[in-house]
N, C-alpha and C positions, 0 to 999 in steps of 0.2 A: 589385496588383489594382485593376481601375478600376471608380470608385464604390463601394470597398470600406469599410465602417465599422470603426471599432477593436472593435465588438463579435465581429465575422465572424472574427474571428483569435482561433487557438489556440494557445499556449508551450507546450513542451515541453518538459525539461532535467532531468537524470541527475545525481545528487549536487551539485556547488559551480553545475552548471548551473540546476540547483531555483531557488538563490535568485537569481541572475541572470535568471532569467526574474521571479520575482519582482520585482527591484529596476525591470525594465524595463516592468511590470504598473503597478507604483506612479508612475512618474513620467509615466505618459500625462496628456497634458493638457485631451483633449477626450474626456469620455466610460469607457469604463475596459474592457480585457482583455476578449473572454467568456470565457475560459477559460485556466487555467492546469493542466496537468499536472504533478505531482513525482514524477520516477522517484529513493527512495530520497534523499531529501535529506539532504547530506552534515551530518554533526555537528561535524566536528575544525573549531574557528573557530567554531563558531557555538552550542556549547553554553550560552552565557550569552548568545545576542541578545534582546534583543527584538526586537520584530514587525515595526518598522520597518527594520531589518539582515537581514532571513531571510525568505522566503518564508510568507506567515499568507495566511489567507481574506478579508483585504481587499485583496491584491492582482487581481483577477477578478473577475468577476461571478458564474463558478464555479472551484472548485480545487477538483480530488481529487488524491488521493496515494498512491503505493502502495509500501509498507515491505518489504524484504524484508532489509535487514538491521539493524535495529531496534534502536539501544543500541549497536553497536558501529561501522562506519562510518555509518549513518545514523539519522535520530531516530525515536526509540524513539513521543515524544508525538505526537499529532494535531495537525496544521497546517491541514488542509483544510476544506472543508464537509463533503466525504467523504473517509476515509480507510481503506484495503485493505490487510490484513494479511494476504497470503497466507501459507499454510501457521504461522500466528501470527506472519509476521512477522519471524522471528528467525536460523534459520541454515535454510536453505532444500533440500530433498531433492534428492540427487546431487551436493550441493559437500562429501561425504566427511566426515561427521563421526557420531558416535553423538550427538553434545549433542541431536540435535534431538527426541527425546522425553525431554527435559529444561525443553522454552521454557515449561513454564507455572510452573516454581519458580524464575524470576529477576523479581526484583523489579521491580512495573510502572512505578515512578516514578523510575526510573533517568535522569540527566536528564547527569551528570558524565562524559567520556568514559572519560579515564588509569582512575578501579577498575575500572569494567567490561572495560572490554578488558583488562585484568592479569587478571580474574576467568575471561575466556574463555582465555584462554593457559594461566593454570592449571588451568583445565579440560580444556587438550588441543586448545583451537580455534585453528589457525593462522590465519595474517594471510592467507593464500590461501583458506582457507575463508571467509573474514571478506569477503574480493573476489570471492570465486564468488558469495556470494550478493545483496551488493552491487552487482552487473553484473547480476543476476537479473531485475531490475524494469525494467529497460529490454528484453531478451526477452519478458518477459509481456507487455508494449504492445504491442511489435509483432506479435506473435501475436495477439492481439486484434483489431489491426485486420480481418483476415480470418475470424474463426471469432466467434460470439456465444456461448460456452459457457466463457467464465468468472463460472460462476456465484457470486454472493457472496448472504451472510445477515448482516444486525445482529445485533454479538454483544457479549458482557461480558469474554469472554476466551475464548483457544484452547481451555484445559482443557474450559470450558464448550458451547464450542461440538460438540466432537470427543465430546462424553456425548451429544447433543442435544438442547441446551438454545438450539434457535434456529426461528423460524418461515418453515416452508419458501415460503409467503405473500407473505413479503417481501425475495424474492429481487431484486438488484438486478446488473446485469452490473457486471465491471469493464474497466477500461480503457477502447477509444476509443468504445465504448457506453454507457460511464455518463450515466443519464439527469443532467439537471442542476437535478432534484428530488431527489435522492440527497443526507441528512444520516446524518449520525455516523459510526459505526465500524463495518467488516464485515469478515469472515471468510471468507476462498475457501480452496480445496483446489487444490494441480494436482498433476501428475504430477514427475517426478524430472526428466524428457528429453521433450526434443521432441515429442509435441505435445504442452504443457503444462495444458491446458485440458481438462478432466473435466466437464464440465455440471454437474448438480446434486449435490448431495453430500446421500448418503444416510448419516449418523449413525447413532446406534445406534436411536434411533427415530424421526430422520428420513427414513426409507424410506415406515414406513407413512403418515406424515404428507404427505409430498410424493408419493407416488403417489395417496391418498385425494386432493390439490388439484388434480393433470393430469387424473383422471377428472373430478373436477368442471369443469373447463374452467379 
């Protein structure tokens, strides 16, 4: 790209590619990333890095991230400025499992890979369900790029969010529309299959709340 600055350029990269993209964020030497995407960054190797080794929010100028299989091939914690946890995150709709109205009773500071992933196998989670949903997060981007209706909420947790314990106000897109005002943790919804992407997500009483803010404008 001519007359291109290191800010104008976006990384992007899918599990082991996360922190690669990463490592390549950090060692710019004039200037720094604008933007680093993590589709799903990989945990196996990297569950004891520190920040320096992995992919963290000081490689970019922005890094969001988006978990979709969370604890078991990829990291469960927050790396980014902003981080999207669809469908909480965890084993993702249509890669074949019941666990998935289970993800709010696994513990959130899961940080070790070996129990957890013994925990999900004992629970019935294959290593294919565990890759379905880990391939997951790189489909949601690219869906993204053409539809604006993955809509996300800052949230506390799936549990909480899926009650309606989230303000429909501060809706923030995800993936290639993430504003790069976008902090902390949010919570999208999609669909099982293709087209992935639901718009707003109406909770138990985020219906009436998020209808009462589009009437308002």
């Amino acid at each position: 790209m001519k007359n291109a600055s290191i800010e104008d350029f976006h990384l992007i990269g899918h599990s082991l590619g996360c922190h690669l993209a990463g490592y390549a964020g950090s060692f710019t030497k004039s200037g720094q990333v604008g933007r680093i995407t993590g589709l799903d960054p990989a945990i196996i190797g990297f569950e004891w890095s520190g920040p320096e080794s992995r992919l963290d929010d000081s490689d970019a100028v922005f890094v969001d991230v988006i978990h979709t299989a969370a604890g078991s091939l990829g990291f469960r914690n927050p790396l980014g400025h902003a981080d999207f946890y669809p469908n909480g995150g965890f084993i993702q709709p249509g890669c074949g499992t019941n666990l998935i109205d289970q993800r709010e009773h696994i513990p959130i500071n899961l940080i070790t890979f070996t129990p957890y992933v013994n925990f999900l196998l004992y629970r019935g989670c294959s290593w294919s369900i565990m890759a379905c949903s880990h391939g997951r997060a790189h489909h949601l981007f690219a869906e993204s790029i053409l539809t604006s209706l993955f809509y996300s909420y800052p949230c506390t947790s799936w549990a909480a969010f899926t009650r309606g314990n989230y303000n429909g106000s501060d809706m923030i897109l995800m993936g290639e529309g993430t504003s790069h005002e976008a902090k902390g943790i949010f919570c999208v919804q999609t669909n099982s299959k293709p087209p992935y992407a639901m718009g707003p997500f109406f909770g138990p009483f985020g219906f009436f709340w998020d209808t009462i803010n589009l009437l308002n404008g």
